[in-house]
N, C-alpha and C positions, 0 to 999 in steps of 0.2 A: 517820840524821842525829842519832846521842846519841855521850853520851861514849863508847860502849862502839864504835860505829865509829869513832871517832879511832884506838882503841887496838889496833883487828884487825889482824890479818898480811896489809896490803893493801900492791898495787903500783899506782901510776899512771901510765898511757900514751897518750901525746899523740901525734895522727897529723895529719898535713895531707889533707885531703880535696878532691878537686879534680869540679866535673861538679855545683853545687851553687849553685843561682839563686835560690830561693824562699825563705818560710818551709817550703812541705810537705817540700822535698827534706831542710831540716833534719828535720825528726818522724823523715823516712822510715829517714835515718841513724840517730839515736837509737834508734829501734825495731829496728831492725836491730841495734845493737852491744847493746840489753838485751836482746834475743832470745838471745843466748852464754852457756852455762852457764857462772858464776864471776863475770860482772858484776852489781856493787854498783851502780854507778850513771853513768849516760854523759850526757856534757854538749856540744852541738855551736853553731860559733860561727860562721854564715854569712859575715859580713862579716870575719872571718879565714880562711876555709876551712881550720877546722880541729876537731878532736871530743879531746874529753879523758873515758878511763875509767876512772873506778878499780871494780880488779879484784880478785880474789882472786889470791893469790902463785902459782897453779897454771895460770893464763891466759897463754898465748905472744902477743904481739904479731901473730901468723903468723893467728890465729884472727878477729882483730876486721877487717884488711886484707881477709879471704877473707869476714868478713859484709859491709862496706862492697862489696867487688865485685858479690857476691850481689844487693845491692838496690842497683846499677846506678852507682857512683860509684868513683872512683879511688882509691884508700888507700895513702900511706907514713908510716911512723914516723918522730915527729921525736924524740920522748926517752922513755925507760923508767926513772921514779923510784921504789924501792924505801920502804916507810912502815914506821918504826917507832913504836912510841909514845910519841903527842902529837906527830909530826914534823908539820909543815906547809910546806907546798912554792905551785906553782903555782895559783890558785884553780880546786876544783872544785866544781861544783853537784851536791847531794846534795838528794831528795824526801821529802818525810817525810807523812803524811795523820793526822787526827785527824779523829775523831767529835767533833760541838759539838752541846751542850743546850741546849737553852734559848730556840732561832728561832723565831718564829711568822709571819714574814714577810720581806718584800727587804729592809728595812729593817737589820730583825736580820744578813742574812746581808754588806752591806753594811760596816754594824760590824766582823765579825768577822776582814774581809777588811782592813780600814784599821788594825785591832789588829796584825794578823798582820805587814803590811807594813812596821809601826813595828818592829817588832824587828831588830837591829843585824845584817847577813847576810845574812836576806832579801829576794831579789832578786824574787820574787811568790808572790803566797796567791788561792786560788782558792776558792769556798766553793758548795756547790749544798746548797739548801734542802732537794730532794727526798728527797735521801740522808742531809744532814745530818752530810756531811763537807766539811771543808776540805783542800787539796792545796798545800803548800808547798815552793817551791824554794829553796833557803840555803845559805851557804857549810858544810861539813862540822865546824864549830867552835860551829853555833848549836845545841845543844841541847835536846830534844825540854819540858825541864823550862820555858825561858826560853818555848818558844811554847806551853806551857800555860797558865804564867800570866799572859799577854798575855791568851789571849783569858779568864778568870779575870777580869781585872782590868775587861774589856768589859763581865762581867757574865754571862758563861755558862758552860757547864761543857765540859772538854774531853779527849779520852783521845787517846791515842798510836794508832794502826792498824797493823797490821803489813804490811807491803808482801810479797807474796809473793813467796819469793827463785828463785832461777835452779836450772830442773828439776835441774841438776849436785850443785847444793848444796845441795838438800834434805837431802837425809839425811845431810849432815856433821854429825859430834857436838859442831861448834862453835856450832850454833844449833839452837833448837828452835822451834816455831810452834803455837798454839794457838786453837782457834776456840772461842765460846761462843754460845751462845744467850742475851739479854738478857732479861729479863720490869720491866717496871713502867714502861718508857719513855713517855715522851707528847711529848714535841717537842726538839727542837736542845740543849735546854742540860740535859736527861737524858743525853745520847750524852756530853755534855762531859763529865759529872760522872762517868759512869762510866769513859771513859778516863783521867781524870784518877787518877783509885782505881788504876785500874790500873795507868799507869806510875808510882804510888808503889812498887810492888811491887820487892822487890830484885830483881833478875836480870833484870827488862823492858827491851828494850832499845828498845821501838816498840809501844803499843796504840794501837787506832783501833776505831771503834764506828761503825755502819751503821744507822743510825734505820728507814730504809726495811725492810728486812729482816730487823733488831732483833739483830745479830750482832758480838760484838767478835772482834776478831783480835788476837793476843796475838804477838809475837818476842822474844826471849830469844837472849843472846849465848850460854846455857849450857844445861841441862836445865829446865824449869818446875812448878814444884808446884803442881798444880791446886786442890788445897785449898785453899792460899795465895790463891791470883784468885780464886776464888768468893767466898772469904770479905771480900777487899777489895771485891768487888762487893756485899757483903751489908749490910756495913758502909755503902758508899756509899746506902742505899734501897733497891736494887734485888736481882732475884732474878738467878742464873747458873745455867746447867747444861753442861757439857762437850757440844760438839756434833761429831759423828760426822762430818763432811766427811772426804774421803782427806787434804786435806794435815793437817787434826790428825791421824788417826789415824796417818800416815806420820811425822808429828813427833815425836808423842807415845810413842810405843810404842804395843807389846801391850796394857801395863798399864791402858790407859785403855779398853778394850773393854767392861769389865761398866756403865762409868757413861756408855756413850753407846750403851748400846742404844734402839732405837728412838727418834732423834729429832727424826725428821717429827711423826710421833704426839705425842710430847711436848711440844715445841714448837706443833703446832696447839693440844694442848688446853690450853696456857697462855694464849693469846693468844683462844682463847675465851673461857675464865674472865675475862681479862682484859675482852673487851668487852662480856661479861654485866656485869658490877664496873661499866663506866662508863655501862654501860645504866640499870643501877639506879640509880646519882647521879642520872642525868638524871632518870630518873621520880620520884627522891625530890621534888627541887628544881622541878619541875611538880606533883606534888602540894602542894607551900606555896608554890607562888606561884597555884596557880588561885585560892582565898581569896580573893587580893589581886584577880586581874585578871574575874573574874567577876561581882560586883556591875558592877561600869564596863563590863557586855555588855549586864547586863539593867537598865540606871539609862534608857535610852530608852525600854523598854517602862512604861515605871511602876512598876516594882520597885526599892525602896529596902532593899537588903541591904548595904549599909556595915558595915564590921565595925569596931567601936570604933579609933581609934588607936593606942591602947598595945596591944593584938593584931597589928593591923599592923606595929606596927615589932617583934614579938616573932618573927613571921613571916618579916619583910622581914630581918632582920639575922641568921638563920639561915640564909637563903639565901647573903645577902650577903656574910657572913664567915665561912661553914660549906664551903657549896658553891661559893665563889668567893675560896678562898680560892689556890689556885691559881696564878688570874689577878695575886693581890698579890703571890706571891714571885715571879713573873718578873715585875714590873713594876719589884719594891724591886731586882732585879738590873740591870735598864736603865737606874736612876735612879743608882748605885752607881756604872754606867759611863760616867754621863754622856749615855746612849744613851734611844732611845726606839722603840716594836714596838706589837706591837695590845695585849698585856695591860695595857700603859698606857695608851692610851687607854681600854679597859674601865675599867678601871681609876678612870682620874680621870671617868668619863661617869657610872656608877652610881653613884661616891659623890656627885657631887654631887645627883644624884637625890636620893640617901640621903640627903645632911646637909640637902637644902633640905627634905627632909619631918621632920626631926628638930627644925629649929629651928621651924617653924610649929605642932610638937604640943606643942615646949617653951613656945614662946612663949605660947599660949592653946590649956592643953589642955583646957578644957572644948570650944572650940570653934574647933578648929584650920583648920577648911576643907578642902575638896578636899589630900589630900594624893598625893604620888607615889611611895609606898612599891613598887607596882606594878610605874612605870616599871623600878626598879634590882633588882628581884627576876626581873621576865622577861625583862630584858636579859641577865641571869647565864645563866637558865635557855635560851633562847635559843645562848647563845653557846656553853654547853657541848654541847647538840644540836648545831652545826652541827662542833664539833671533835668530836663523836665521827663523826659520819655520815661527814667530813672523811677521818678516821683509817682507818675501813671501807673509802671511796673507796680510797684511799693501800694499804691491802692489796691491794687486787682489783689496782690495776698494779704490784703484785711475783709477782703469781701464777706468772707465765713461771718465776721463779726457783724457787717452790718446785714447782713440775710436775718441774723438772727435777731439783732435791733429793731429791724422793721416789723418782728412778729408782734413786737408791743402794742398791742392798742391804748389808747387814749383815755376811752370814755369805754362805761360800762350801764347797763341796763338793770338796775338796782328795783327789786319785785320787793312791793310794802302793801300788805292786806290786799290783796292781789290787783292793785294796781301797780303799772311798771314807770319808774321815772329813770329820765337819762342824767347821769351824772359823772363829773371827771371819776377817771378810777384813781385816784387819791384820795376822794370820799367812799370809796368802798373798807369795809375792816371784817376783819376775819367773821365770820358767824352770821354777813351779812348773805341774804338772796339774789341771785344774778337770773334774769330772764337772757337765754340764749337763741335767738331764730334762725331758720336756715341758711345755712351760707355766710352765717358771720366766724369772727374767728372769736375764739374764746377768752376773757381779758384778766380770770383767776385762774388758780390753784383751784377745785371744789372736789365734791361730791355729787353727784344727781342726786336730787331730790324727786323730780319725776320726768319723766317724758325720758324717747328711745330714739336713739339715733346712729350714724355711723362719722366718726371722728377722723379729720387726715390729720394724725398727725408726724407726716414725712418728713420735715423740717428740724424736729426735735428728736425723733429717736429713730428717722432713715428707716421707720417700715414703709414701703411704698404702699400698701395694701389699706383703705377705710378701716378703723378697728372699729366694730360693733359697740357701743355701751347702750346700758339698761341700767333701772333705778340702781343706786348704791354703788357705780361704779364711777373711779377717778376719773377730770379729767385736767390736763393742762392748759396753762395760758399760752397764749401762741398757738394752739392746733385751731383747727377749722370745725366749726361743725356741719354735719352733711345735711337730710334731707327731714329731720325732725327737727321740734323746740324742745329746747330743755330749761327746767329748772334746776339751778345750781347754788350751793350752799357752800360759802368761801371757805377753805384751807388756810392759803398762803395766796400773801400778797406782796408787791413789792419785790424787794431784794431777798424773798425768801419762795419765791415761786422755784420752781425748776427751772423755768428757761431763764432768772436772772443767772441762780446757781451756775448754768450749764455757760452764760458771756462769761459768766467772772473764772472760770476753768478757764476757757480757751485762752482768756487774757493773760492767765498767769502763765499758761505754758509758752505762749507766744513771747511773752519777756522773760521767760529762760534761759540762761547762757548753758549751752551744751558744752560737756567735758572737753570737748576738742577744742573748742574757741578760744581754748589756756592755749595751744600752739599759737594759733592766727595772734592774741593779746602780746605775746615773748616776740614775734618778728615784728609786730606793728611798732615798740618802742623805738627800734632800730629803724624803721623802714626813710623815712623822710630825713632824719640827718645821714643817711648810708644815700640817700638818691642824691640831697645836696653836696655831699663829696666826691659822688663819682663827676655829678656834671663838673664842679671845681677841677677835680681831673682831666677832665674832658679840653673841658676851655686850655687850660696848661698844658697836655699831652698838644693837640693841636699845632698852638703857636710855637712849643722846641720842634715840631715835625716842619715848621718852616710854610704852614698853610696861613693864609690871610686871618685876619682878625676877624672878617666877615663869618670865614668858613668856623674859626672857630667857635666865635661866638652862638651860630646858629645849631651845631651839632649842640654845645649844651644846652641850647634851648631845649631843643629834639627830645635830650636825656630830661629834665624838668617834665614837660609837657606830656610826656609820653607815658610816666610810673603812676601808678594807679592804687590808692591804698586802699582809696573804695571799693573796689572788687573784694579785697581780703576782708573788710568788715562787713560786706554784708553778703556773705558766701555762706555763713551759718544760721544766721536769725532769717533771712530771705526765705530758706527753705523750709525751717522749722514753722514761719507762719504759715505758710500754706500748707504744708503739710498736717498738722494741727486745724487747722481750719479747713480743709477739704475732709478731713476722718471725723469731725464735729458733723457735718453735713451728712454722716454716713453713718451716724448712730454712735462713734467711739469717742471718746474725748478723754487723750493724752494731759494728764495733769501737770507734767514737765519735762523739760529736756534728758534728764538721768533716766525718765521711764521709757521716754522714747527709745535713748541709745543701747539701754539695756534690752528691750522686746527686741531688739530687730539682734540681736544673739544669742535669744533663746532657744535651748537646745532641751527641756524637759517641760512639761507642762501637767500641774496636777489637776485635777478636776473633783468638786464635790460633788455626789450625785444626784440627789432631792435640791430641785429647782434650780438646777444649772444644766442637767444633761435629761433630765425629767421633768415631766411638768409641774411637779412639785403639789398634784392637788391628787391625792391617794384617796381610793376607795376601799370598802371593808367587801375581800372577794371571800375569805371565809371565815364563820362566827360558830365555835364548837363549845356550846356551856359544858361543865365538870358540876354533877353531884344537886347541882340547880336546874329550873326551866330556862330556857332559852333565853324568852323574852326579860323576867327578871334578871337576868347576868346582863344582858341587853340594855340594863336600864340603868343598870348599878353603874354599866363602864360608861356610860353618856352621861353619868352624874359628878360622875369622876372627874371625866374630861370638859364640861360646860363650859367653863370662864377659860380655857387655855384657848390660845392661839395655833396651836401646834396644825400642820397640816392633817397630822394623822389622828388628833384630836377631834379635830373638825370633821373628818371623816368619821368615828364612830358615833357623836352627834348626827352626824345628815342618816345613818344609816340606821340608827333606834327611832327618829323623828319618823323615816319613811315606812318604819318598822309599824310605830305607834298609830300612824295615821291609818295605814290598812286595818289595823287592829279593831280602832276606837268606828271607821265604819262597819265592820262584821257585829262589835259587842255595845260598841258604843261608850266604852271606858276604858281607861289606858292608867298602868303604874307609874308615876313620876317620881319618884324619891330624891333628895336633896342631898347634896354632898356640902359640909364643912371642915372649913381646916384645911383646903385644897394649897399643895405646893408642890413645885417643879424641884427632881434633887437632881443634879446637874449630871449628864447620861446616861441616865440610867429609866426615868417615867415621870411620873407626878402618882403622888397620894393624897388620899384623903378619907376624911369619916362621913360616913354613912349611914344611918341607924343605929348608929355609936359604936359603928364596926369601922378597926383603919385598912381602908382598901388600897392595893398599891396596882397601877396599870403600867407595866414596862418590858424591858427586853427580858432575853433569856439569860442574860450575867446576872440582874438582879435578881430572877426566878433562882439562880443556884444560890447567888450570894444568901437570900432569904432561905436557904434548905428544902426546897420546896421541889419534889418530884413528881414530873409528870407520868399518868399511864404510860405504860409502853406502847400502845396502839396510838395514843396522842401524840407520844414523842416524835414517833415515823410518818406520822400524818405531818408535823410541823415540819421533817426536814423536808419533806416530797414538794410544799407547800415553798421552802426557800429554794431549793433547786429552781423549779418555777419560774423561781424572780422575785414574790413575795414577800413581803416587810413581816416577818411574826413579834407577834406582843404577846402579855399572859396577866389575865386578869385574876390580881391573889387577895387572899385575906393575911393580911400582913401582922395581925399582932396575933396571942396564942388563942383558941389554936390554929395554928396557922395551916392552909388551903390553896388547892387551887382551885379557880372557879370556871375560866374560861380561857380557849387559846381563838386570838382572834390575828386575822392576815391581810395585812392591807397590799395592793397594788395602784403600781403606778405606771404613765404611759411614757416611751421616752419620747422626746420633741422632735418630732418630724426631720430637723437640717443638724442631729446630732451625730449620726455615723458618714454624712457626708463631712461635715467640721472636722471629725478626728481625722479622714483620710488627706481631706488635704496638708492638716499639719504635716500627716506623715509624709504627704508626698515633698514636703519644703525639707525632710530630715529632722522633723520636732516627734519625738517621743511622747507618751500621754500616759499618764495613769490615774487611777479612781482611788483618791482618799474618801471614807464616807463611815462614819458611824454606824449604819445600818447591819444587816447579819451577812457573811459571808456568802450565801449563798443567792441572797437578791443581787448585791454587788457584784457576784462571779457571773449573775445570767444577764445582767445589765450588760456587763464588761463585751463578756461573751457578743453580745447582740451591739455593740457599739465597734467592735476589733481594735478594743483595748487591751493589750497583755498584760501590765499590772495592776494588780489590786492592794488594797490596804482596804479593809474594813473590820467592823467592829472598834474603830479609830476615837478613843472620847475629845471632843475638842480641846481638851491642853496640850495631847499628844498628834493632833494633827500640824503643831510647830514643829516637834520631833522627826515628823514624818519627812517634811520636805526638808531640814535637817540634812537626813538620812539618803535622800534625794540626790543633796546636790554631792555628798559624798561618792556616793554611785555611780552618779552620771554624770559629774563632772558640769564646770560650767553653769550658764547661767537659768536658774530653774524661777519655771511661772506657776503660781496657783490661781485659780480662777475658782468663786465661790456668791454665794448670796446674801448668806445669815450672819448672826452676832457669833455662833461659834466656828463661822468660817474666819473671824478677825482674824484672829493671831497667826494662821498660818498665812494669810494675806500679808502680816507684817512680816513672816519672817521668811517668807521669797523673796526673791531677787526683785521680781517684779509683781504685784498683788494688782488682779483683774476682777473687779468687782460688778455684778450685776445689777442695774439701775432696779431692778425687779427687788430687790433683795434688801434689806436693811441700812441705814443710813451708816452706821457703826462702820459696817464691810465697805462702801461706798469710800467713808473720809478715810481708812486704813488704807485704802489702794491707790495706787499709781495710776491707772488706767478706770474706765470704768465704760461699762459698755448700756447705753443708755434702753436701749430691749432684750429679753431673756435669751438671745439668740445666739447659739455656741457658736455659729458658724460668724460673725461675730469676732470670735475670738482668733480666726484665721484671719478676717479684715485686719484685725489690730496689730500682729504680726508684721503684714503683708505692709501696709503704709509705714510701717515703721521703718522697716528693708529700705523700701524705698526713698523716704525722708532722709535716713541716713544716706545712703546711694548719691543723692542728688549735693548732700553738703560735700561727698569726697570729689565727686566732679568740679563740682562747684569751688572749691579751694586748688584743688590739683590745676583749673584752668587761670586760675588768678593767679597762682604760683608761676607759673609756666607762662602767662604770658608778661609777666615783667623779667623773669628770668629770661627770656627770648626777647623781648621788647628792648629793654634798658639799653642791655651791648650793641643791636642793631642799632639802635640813635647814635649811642656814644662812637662806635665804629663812622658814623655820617653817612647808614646806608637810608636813614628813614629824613624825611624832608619833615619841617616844624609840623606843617599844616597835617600831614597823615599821621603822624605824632601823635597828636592833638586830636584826630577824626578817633584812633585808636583808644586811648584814652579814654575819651569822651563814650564809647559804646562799651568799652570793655566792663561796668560797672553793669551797664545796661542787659547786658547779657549773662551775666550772674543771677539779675532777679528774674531775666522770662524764662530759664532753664529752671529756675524753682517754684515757676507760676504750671511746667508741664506737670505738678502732681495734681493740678485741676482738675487733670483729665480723668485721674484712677476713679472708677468706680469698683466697688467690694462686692463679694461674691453672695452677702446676704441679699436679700430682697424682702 
């Protein structure tokens, strides 16, 4: 959303989308058409049923129609408008994200949202305190510059973020991306300040900075010179270092290898240093104020240790305006914007301390009196303890992130005519050889190409157990490999591996703003001119009540010092990162705050059956030829099925192959006959020619639909075969004269943790049923053997939308589907909440809300379960910030609470919002 996209070689294409009720069905579409390598950015319009993309000039309109079908909705083209530069056409919505410095509460984040909004364009600005970004939607014409200094002008500081572009276009040499690691940050209007340095930069076409994480991301319409952004970050305050993520390294080049080795390491030890540094302030700024507050411990016991006054304020005003000084430039930035946050209240609470102990020493300094130099020195002191422990808190629920960062490896072991050389893995590219030895961690996406081994990978998809692999099977970057070498033949590298995939999930759910956070945003605009009026009241009620000026003065201190807006902003994003980030570590990963809040009130749950509640690898348990020999109908249906993927495909394949082979040892020759013309007709089989015969291999709807009767002795054999549990197909000669040739029955096994999964849903009160395409009576003996009570089968995937439909009419409430394949999409889109199996197709995966990173239903009770509780922890979590200013406020203002415990209060109350959201650390999930 800068000038530098007005000007790209973009096309825009406007579709009518039909099948489209909701707000979620909108996301669902959205997500759907950003999920397409080449889209910039998709914008959908419920109450028009219709989606506008603009694309890259390399995207066919044929692409976006076939992702819209994918996740369950109807797609046609209404017009395709070609962009040149500066052309302006149709209004499209374009997202832009900036990192904001300078927040210390809802308050602040409040601001930054009402700044943002005011800009000409701007159709909404979203702001989460936790992360300390804002997410802005605006017409393609607003300017990344104009929403800088909006929020600039609020009072905080703000940078560009780079949105990460479509896996396609990564590596176009028309943009480049760049990640850094931040050091010197300390709240919202640091992220501001340093994005803002950053999009000064020429060639920036988008920064944005990550407070939580401490990491800016950099976009560039052209190549980027790193030395360049460092240095405007250097300039800005702050320190930079090139960080090592796959998508810099894939952006960046090669070149950038020597200055991002080992990042993790470097980065930890910065941010140590870092909080040794704010360790020491703290202890300086306690060692001169105990001075102050120390006589006033032992003035009860009879010990008169007073320390002159002019000491004390020698004392007090080094604290004051040394170690607090901090607190005044983001206070002077609040007042600047009109705005007002906790540093001003700190702010205005100690200096009045301050100044009313200054004019009493001025006034008669032989004999000043009891003064309260104290008060505004261990209010300071205080307040900085509670933002550092705060900051520490605030680390601990990013941990999930950097667990996962550290899986990164560096360097990779690159196998060339069988020699092996070590090289950055920047220089490795898809198709390239990786030599793997025991005990290292694995640095791609691949294939085995040879050797056998046992893989952990616990980190990434929460099995605790070594998985076994052998030639031809996956593995990921970031697992471990066990006690063999492997060779490995690259997939995905970079930002397109799984475990990039799986950071850049967590990050986005982690900067989510949950539906609720619209209450906490409505009282934060209120909250700090509503505390600065009561104390105003205070000080006034006071003095008509006929109490000293002293007394007055220091009760509105009391009130100041005491209200906390911090607790309210980070009651919601505090809990949501760790929660999201502890369920990342347990195999599930929450794609956003709406999926969150919705799982943890789900009260129906659908289930497809084949490789979600099944192991989804079927074998052929009975093969009955009609009118032919065995083996030839044997040969026919494997010719049939050869090039298909289908599980049950594969299965009559392995089962003629195992056929053939005993065969060709007894005779020594074997029939292979060759199928052309093979095609899938959408639920019903696949056909094809044969000997110039069209053969069709499918269920028994196609069997009627083609008029095609079986024996009656076959027929009763087939249902006995589906009671069973059994998958029945029917191998026919499909043109005249038409035939049948064979009934053939596949089974499957169900997954060992599947009838424990369903019972705990039920024992939470979550209902289950089995949507599945399959025949009635495999479905009903599944069901049966799971203590599922409803069924839907025979269901063709357009009508498994309908199904949960149907679903939530029934039963009311908020209903979940959980599924694996391409025709599990649509009814993933059109639940409430779609849970997708990492096992399962990419399509189901970007259509779902949730996605459960191993086939494991039980699993799907985890996700649930963290959900419950995530929520759980934000209503505490707010209900205690509510409540303790609600109780807090009146006690100061009444002058039952002294500045200093005020101030102690305060200062923890924030702090105790994030370690109550750091106990979802502890949950461990029932999978293993």
């Amino acid at each position: 959303m800068t000038e530098s996209l007005a000007s790209a070689a973009l096309q825009t294409i406007e579709l009518s989308v039909d099948g489209m009720h909701c707000g979620g069905c909108t996301g669902r579409v959205q997500r759907a058409l950003a999920a397409v390598p080449g889209v910039v950015e998709a914008a959908v319009d419920l109450d028009g049923h219709a989606a506008t993309a603009t694309v890259q000039d390399t995207v066919e309109p044929a692409q976006l129609v076939e992702a819209i079908s994918a996740a369950g909705y109807r797609a046609t083209v209404r017009e395709r408008v070609g962009e040149s530069a500066g052309a302006s056409h149709a209004p499209v919505v374009v997202t832009a994200e900036l990192d904001i410095d300078g927040m210390t509460c809802a308050s602040c984040v409040s601001r930054v949202e009402k700044a943002l909004a005011k800009v000409p364009g701007v159709t909404r600005a979203t702001v989460n305190l936790a992360t300390e970004r804002a997410t802005i939607d605006a017409a393609p014409g607003v300017s990344t510059s104009q929403l800088v200094d909006a929020v600039t002008q609020a009072g905080y500081g703000a940078t560009p973020v780079a949105a990460a572009p479509p896996p396609a276009s990564a590596s176009s040499p028309a943009s480049a991306d760049l990640e850094f690691d931040i050091g010197g940050m300390t709240c919202a209007s640091c992220a501001g300040r340093v994005e803002k340095a950053l999009a000064a930069v020429p060639g920036v076409a988008r920064a944005s900075v990550n407070l939580a994480t401490e990491r800016a991301s950099v976009h560039g319409a052209g190549p980027l010179d790193t030395a360049t952004l460092i240095a405007a970050v250097t300039r800005a305050g702050y320190q930079a270092s090139l960080a090592a993520a796959p998508e810099a390294v894939a952006a960046a080049g090669a070149d950038t290898d020597s200055r991002a080795a080992a990042p993790a390491q470097t980065t930890d030890a910065r941010k140590r240093r870092e909080a040794i540094r704010e360790r020491n302030l703290v202890i300086g700024s306690a060692v001169l104020s105990a001075p102050l507050v120390v006589p006033m411990l032992v003035a009860p016991l009879g010990i008169d240790a007073m320390l002159p006054g002019w000491l004390q304020l020698v004392l007090a005003s080094i604290v004051q305006f040394g170690f607090g000084a901090r607190f005044y430039r983001a206070a002077w930035h609040a007042v600047k914007a009109r705005a007002g946050n906790m540093d001003l209240l700190v702010v205005l609470g100690t200096s009045a301390a301050f100044g009313l102990s200054l004019w009493m020493l001025l006034r008669d300094p032989a004999d000043p009196g009891h003064l309260y130099f104290e008060a505004s020195a261990v209010i300071v002191t205080l307040v900085r303890f509670g933002k550092w422990l705060e900051a520490r808190a605030k680390r601990q629920t990013t941990e999930a992130i950097r667990a996962l960062n550290a899986l990164r490896p560096d360097r990779a072991r690159v196998v060339e005519h069988g020699v092996e050389r070590d090289v950055p893995l920047a220089q490795v590219r898809v198709g390239t050889t990786v030599g793997i030895r025991p005990g290292e961690r694995v640095p791609v996406d691949g294939r085995i190409v040879s050797g056998r081994s046992h893989v952990d990978e616990s980190l990434i998809t929460g099995e605790s157990m070594p998985v076994p692999k052998d030639d031809g099977d996956p593995v990921t970057a970031g697992s471990i490999n066990g006690e063999g070498a492997l060779v490995v033949e690259t997939t995905a590298i970079g930002a397109e591996t799984t475990l990039a995939r799986i950071i850049r999930l967590v990050e986005s759910a982690q900067a989510e703003k949950a539906p609720i956070q619209r209450l906490v945003d409505r009282v934060s605009e209120v909250f700090v001119p509503a505390i600065l009026g009561i104390a105003v009241l205070t000080l006034i009620g006071w003095l008509i009540a006929g109490a000293g000026t002293e007394t007055a003065i220091l009760n509105a201190v009391a009130v100041l010092v005491i209200a906390c807006p911090c607790a309210l902003g980070l009651a919601t994003p505090a809990a949501i990162m760790a929660g999201t980030g502890v369920a990342a570590r347990h195999g599930v990963l929450i794609k956003d705050a709406q999926a969150l809040e919705l799982a943890q009130r789900t009260t129906v749950i659908a289930f497809d059956k084949t490789g979600t509640l099944t192991e989804g690898k079927p074998s052929v348990t009975a093969f009955e030829a009609v009118g032919v020999p065995r083996e030839q109908a044997l040969a026919i249906a494997a010719a049939v099925q050869r090039h298909s993927d289908h599980p049950l495909a594969r299965a009559v394949v392995a089962a003629h192959d195992a056929d053939a082979a005993a065969r060709r040892g007894a005779t020594g020759s074997t029939d292979a006959p060759v199928a052309a013309d093979a095609r899938a007709v959408a639920g019903r089989g696949v056909e094809a020619r044969v000997n110039g015969q069209l053969l069709a291999l499918g269920s028994t709807r196609w069997r009627d639909e083609l008029g095609i009767v079986a024996p009656p002795a076959l027929d009763t054999r087939a249902g006995e075969l589906e009671r069973a549990g059994n998958t029945i197909s029917w191998l026919m000669r499909a043109d005249a004269p038409r035939a049948l040739l064979a009934l053939i029955a596949f089974g499957d096994t169900v997954k060992p943790g599947a009838r424990d999964a369903i019972a705990a849903l039920s024992a939470r009160g979550i209902a289950s049923a089995l949507v599945t395409g399959d025949n009635r009576g495999s479905a009903a003996a599944v069901a049966a053997a799971l203590g599922i009570d409803e069924v839907h089968a025979q269901v063709l995937p357009d009508d498994k939308a309908r199904v949960v439909a149907e679903l939530k009419r029934t039963h009311g409430g908020i209903v979940a589907m959980v599924g694996d394949g391409i025709n599990d999409a649509p009814a993933l889109a059109a639940a409430d909440v779609g849970i997708a199996m990492a096992t399962g197709t990419d399509v189901a995966m970007h259509t779902a809300g949730i996605t459960l990173m191993r086939g494991d239903p039980a699993l799907v009770a985890d996700a649930i379960d963290i959900s419950k509780r995530t929520y759980r922890k934000i209503q505490q979590n707010l209900f205690w910030a509510f409540v303790y200013n609600l109780i807090g406020v009146p006690l100061a203002a009444l002058g039952w609470l002294n500045p200093v415990i005020a101030g102690a209060a305060m200062a923890f109350s924030s702090v105790s919002v994030v370690t109550n959201a750091l106990l979802l650390r502890r949950w461990k999930g029932r999978a293993r």
